[in-house]
C-alpha atoms as one frame of an Amber mdcrd trajectory, in Angstrom:
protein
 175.957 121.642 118.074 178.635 123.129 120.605 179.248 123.814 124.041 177.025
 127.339 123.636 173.983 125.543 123.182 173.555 125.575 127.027 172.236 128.671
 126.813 169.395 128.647 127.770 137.802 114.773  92.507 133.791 114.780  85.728
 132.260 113.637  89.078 128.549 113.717  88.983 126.109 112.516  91.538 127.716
 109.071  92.615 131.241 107.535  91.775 133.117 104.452  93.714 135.280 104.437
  96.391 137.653 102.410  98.002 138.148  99.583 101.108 141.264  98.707 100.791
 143.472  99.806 103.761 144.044 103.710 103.472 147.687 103.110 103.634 148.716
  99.683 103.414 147.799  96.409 101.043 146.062  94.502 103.456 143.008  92.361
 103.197 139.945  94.267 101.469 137.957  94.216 104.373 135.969  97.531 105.866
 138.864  99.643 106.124 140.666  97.418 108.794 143.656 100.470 108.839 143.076
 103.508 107.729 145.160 106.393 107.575 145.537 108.119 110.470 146.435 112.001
 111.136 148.970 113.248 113.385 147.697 115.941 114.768 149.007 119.245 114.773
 148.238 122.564 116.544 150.412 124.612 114.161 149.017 127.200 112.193 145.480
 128.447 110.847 142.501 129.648 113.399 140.524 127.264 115.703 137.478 127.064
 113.661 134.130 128.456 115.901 132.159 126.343 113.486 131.307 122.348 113.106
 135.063 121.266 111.422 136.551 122.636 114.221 135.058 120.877 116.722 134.989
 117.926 114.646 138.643 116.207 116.508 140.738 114.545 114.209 140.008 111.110
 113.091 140.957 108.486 110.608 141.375 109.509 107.188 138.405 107.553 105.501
 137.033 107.767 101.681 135.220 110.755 100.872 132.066 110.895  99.622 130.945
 112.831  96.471 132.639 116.102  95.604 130.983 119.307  96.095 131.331 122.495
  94.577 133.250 124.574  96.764 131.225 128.086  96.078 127.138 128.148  96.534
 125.617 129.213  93.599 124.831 132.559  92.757 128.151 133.841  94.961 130.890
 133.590  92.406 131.640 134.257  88.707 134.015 131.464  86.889 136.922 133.924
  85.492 139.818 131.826  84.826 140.391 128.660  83.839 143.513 125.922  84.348
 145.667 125.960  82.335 148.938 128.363  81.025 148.316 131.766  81.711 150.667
 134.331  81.551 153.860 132.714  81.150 152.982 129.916  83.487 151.101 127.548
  84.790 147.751 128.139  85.990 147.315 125.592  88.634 143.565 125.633  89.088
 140.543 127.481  88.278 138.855 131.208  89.635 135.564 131.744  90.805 135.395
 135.670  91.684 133.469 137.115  94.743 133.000 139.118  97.149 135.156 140.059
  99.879 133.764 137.131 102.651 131.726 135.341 100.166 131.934 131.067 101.866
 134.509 129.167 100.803 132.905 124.961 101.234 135.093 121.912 101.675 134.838
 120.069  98.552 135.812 116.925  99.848 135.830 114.733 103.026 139.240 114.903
 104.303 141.838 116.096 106.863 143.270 119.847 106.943 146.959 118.895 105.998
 148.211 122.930 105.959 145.844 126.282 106.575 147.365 129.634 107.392 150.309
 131.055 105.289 151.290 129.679 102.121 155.225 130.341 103.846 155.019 133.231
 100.666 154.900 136.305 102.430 152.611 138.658 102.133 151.255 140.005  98.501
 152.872 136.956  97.228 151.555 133.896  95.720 148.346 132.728  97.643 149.925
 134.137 100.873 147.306 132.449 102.658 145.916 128.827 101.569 143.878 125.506
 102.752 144.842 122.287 101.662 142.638 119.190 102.127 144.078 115.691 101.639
 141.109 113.220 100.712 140.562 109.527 100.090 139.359 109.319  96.162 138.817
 105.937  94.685 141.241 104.381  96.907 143.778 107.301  95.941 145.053 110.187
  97.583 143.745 113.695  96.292 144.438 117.074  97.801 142.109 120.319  96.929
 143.813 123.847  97.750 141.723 127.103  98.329 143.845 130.018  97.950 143.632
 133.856  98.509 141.795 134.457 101.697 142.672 136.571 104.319 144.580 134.665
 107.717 141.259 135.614 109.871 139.225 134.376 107.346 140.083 130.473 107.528
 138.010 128.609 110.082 140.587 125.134 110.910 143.466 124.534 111.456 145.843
 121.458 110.359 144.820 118.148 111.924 141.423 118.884 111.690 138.351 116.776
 109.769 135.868 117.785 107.748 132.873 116.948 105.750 132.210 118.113 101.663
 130.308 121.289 102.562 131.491 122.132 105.632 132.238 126.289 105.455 136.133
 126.523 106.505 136.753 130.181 104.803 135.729 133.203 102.972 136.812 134.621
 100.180 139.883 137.488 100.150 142.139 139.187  97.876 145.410 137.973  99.572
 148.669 136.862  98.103 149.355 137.717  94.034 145.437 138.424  93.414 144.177
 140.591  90.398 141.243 140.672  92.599 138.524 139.107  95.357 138.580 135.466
  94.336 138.847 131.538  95.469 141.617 129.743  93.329 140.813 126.481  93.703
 143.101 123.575  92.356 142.631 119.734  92.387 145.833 117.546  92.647 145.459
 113.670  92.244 148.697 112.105  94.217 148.152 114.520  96.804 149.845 118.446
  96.325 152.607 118.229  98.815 153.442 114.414  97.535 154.591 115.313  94.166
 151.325 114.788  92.562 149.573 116.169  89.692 147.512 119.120  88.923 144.322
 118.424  87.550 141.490 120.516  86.060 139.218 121.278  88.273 136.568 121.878
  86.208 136.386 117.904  84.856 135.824 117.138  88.605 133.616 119.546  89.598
 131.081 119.303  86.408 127.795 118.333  87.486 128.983 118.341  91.335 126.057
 119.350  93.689 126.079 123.097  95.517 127.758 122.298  99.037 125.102 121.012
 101.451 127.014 120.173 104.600 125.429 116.580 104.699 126.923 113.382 105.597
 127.704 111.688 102.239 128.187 108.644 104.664 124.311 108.322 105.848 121.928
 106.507 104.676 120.156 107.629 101.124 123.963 108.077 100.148 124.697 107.090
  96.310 128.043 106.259  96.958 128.621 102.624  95.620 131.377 100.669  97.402
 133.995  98.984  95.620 137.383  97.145  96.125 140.223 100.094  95.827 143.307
  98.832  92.540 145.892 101.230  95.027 145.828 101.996  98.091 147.046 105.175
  99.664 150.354 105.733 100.327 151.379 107.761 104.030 154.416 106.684 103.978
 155.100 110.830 102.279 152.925 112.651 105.026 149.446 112.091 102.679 147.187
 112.722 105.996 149.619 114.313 108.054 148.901 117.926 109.203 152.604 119.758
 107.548 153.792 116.575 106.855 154.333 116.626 103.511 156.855 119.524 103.130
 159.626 116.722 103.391 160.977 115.478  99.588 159.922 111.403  99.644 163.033
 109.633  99.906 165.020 112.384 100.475 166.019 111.396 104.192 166.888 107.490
 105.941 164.112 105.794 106.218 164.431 105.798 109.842 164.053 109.607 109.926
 161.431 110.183 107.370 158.452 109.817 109.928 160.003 111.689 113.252 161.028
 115.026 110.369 157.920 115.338 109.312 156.244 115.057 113.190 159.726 117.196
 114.178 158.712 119.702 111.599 155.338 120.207 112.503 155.330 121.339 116.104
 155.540 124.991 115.060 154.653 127.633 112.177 158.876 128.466 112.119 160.098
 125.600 111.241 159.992 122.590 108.716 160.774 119.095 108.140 163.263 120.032
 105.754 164.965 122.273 108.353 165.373 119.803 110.195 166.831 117.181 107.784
 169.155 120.242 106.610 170.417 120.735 110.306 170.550 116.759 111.411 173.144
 116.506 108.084 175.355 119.256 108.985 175.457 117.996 112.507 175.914 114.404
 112.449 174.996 113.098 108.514 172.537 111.257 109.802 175.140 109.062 112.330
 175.170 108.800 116.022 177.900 110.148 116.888 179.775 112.008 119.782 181.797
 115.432 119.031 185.110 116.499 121.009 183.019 119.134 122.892 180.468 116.714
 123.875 177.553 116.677 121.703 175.940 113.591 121.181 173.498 111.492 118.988
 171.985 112.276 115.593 171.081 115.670 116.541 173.934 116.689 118.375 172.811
 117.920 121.819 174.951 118.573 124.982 173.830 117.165 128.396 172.521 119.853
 130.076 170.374 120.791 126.817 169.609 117.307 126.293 168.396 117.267 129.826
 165.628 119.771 128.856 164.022 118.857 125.598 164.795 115.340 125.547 162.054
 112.779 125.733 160.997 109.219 125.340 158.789 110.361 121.935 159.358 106.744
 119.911 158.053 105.157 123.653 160.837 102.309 124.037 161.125 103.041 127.554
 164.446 105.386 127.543 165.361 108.976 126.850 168.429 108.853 124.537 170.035
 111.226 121.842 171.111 107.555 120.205 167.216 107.013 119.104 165.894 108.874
 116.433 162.742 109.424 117.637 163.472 110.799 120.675 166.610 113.246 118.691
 164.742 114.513 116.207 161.751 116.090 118.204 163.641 117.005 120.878 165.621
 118.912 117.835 162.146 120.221 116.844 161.320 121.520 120.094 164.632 123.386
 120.970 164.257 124.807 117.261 160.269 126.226 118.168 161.767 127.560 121.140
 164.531 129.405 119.461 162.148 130.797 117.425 160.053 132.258 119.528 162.803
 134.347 121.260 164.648 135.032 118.138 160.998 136.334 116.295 160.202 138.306
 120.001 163.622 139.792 119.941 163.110 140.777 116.290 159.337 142.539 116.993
 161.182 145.047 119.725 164.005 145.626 117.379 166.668 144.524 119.934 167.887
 141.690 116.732 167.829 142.434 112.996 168.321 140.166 110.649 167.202 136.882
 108.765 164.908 134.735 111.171 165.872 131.727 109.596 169.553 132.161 109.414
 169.231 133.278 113.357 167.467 130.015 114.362 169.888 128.228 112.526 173.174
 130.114 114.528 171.424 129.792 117.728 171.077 126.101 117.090 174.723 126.405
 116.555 175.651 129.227 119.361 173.100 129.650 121.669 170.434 132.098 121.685
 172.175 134.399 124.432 174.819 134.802 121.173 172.530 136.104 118.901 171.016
 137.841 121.861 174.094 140.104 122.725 175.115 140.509 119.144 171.397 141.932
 118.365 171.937 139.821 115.144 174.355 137.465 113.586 177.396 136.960 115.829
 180.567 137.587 114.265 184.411 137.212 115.631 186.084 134.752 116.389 184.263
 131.103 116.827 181.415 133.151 114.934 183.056 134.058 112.058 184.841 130.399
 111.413 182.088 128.142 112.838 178.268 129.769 113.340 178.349 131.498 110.132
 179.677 128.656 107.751 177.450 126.816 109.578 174.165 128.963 109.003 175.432
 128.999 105.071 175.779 124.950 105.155 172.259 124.253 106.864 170.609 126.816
 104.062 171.989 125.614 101.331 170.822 121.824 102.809 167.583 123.112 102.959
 166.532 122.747  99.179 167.689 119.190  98.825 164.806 118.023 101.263 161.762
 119.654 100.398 159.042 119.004  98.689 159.511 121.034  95.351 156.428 123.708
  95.954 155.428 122.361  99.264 154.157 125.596 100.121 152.888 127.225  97.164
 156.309 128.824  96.334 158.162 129.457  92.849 159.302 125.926  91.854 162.541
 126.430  89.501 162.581 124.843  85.691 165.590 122.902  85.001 165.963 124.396
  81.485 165.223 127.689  82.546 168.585 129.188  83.711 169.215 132.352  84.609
 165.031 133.283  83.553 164.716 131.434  87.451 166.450 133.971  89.201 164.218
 137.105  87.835 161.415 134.508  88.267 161.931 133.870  92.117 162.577 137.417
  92.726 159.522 138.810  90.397 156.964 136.406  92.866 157.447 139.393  95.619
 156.540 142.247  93.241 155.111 144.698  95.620 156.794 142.972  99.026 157.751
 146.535 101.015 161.485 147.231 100.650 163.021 146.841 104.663 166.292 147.816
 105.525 168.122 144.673 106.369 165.204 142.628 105.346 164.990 139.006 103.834
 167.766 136.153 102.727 167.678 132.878 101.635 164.815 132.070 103.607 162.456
 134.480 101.953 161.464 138.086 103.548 161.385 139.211 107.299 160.527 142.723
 108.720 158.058 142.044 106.222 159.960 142.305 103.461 163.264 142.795 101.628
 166.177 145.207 101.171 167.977 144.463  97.740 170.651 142.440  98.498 167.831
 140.594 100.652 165.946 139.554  97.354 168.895 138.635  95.706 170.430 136.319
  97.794 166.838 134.733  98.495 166.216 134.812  94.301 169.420 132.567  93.929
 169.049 130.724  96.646 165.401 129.463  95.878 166.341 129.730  91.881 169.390
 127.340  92.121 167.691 124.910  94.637 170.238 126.479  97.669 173.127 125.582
  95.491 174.274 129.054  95.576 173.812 130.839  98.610 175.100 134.777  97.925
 176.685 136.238 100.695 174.569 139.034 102.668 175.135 142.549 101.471 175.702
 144.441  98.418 179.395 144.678  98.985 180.268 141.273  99.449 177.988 139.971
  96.585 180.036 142.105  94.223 182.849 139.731  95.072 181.424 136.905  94.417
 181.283 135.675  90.189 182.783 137.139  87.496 182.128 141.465  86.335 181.339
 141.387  82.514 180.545 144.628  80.294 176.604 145.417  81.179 175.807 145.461
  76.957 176.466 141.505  77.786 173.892 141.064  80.371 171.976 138.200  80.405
 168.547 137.609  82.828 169.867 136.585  86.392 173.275 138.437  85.962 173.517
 141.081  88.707 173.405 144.866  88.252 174.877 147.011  90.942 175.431 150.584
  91.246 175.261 153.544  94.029 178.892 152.766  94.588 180.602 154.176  97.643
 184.423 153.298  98.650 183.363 150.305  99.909 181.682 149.109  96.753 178.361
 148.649  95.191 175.483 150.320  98.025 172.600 148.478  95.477 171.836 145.319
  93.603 169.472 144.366  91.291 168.752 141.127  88.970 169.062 141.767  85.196
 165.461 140.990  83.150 166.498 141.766  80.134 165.460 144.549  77.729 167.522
 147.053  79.976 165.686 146.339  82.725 166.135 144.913  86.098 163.929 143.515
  89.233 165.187 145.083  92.707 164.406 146.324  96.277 165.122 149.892  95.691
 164.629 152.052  98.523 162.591 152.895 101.998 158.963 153.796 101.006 159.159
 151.483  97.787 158.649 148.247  96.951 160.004 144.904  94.586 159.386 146.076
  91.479 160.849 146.162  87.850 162.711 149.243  86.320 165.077 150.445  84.191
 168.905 149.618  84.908 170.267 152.524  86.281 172.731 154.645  85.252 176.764
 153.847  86.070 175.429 150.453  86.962 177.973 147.309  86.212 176.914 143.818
  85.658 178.370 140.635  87.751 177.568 136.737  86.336 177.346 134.597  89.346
């Protein structure tokens, strides 16, 4: 930071559950500790119905699953398992346009709203529950439905059969449907995918009761393991951080940091705290101080007393990382305002990261990405450092995204970029971060496809032009998927880019009125290996 920052669950009708502590080994007594939320009033819709009233609350065992459909609503169409080249996470039950979605299980709304996948992509729009199975922490996702369609929000409780969503044909749908996946180890912990279909055979219709009340056939047992919190099982958007990715000190405050709005992440966060400081208190010749690298006069407006020892200081963690998370949700909210009346183009997560740098009156005056000067040698290797951070601290598929193979090379690339297949192209649209504007202009997609394909590794410069100078030019007939194509070339180089798929063909952002798509390489076209 620099002196510009002063501006401005077969289950079948009973199964055991746990009383061990949710999140600690303590004495087996009636759940002495359980785990509890941190509540969050990021994303989704205040729910008009009984889980959003319900206020958040300890994260208990659930009782029995429940299916999440009533009977007679939906069709079973596809089932876990690969499909298509990949993995199908979960299961499909087809329906209607605003056909009930039900809780499944007891639990605590850890994400609802956007998937973070932009729209047409992926679910787009999902609800994850995290749960208390046997002692263990599950998660159950509902994808697909449309934003004004889910009924909580994160940090909310609900029962098995509460209704918290209808049915849409968001995201990358073949049509009106609730995917529906079950992850054991929780889904933004690492854990694994499960069938569904094991889980929910035999499972009653949802019923909205209290599996808790008397009559219940839940039998009570001692819990082997007990849930672990310590990776943000529980925590409304807490588990977006990679476990053991960050000091241990910092794990907790990045994951409450990261929460406080829609914009921003824990791994954001950890990205920007590394570039400032590396994780070290320390005190820059311009007079930025502490972990998170605030001047006085900033300091003096978003710092706080959030770990409660009795003093406001950029030396505590607590107190530097949320006052970091604050002054990022503010940036964001002028940078995104500035963006809807087209005073600033550009990518909204590269501009929050060079205001954090700058100041938002730079970005402000610039209408974009300041450049000159300080700019050019400081805010924009900066922005390039924090996004290429980014990847080494989240979760891998945190929020539903394209999750890159190890072995898969250059197939990655086309992959990443093929997941917005129908995204609108927008002039100056997208980066690393994903699309803006609502969507992407080609060299947009590419630098986000390498970015997200190489785990922020390789961040491409911005445009067309520059891109071309980046790698090494080989003869097209040697074109491998993820090489780049470019062509319309001008005096100043290459005016489009596309990603080589193989078989002559090529995925791009091709023009106004268009969209991400796959098409023949065009002609003149030369071929770049990055």
């Amino acid at each position: 930071m620099t002196a510009p920052r002063l501006t401005a669950a077969v289950l079948g009708a009973s199964f055991t559950i746990g009383l061990a502590s949710a999140c600690t080994g303590g004495a087996i007594i009636d759940l002495p500790k359980p785990c509890r939320p941190v509540h969050s009033d990021s994303g989704g819709t205040r729910a008009e119905s009984t889980p959003g009233d319900r206020p958040a609350a300890a994260l208990t065992p659930s009782g029995p699953i429940q299916q999440p459909t009533a009977p007679g609503t939906t069709t079973f169409t596809s089932g876990f398992g690969p499909r298509w080249g990949a993995m199908h996470n979960g299961v499909d039950f087809a329906g209607p346009v605003g056909t009930p979605i039900y809780a499944a299980l007891d639990g605590l709304i850890a994400a609802a709203g956007s998937s973070g996948e932009g729209p047409g992509v992926g679910f787009e729009n999902w609800i994850i529950i995290d749960s208390v199975v046997d002692g263990r922490p599950v998660s159950t996702v509902y994808g697909h439905m449309y934003a004004n369609d889910i009924h909580v929000k994160p940090g909310q409780t609900v029962k098995a059969g509460d209704h918290i969503a209808e049915i849409g044909n968001a995201g990358g749908s073949t049509g009106p449907h609730l995917h529906f996946e079950y992850w054991d180890g929780g889904r933004l912990q690492g854990g694994t995918a499960i069938d569904p279909t094991t889980k929910l055979g035999g499972a009653p219709a949802p019923s909205g009761q209290d599996a808790s009340a008397p009559g219940s056939n839940i039998d009570l047992m001692a819990a082997s393991t007990p849930v672990d919190c310590g990776k943000g099982f529980g925590t409304a958007g807490g588990g977006d951080l990679k476990p053991g990715s960050v000091p241990p000190a910092f794990e907790e405050w990045f994951r409450k940091g990261g929460s406080l709005c829609p914009q921003i992440s824990p791994a954001l966060l950890a990205a920007d705290t590394k570039a400032e400081s590396g994780f070290r208190a320390v005190t820059s010749p311009a007079g930025a101080r502490g972990y998170t690298q605030f001047m006085d006069g900033t300091w003096a407006v978003y710092g706080r007393d959030d770990d409660g020892n009795g003093r406001i200081s950029q030396s505590d963690v607590g107190d530097a990382v949320m006052a970091q998370g604050r002054y990022f949700c503010e940036i964001a909210r002028s940078v995104d305002s500035w963006i809807a009346d087209g005073s600033v183009k550009g990518d909204p997560l590269s501009l929050y990261i060079a205001s954090y740098n700058a100041g938002e009156g730079a970005i402000k005056q610039a209408g974009g990405m300041p450049s000159g000067g300080d700019y050019s040698s400081e805010t924009r290797p900066y922005v390039q450092k924090v996004l290429s951070y980014i990847p080494e601290f989240e979760q891998p598929g945190g929020r539903g995204e394209f999750v890159p193979s190890p072995t898969a090379g250059g197939s990655n690339v086309v992959e990443a970029a093929s997941q917005y297949f129908g995204t609108p192209y927008v002039w100056g649209g997208g980066g690393a971060g994903g699309p803006s504007g609502g969507g992407f202009d080609c060299s947009g997609l590419t630098q986000y496809a390498y970015t997200r394909a190489t785990g922020g590794k390789t961040v491409l410069p911005r445009t067309s032009e520059q891109q071309w100078t980046v790698g090494t030019e080989i003869p097209l007939s040697e074109a491998k998927p993820g090489d780049l194509v470019f062509g319309s070339w001008e005096a100043g180089g290459p005016g489009h880019v596309g990603i080589y798929a193989g078989n002559g063909q090529m995925v791009h952002a091709p023009t106004a009125g268009d969209v991400v798509k796959q098409a023949p390489v065009m002609a003149g076209m030369r071929a770049r290996r990055m």
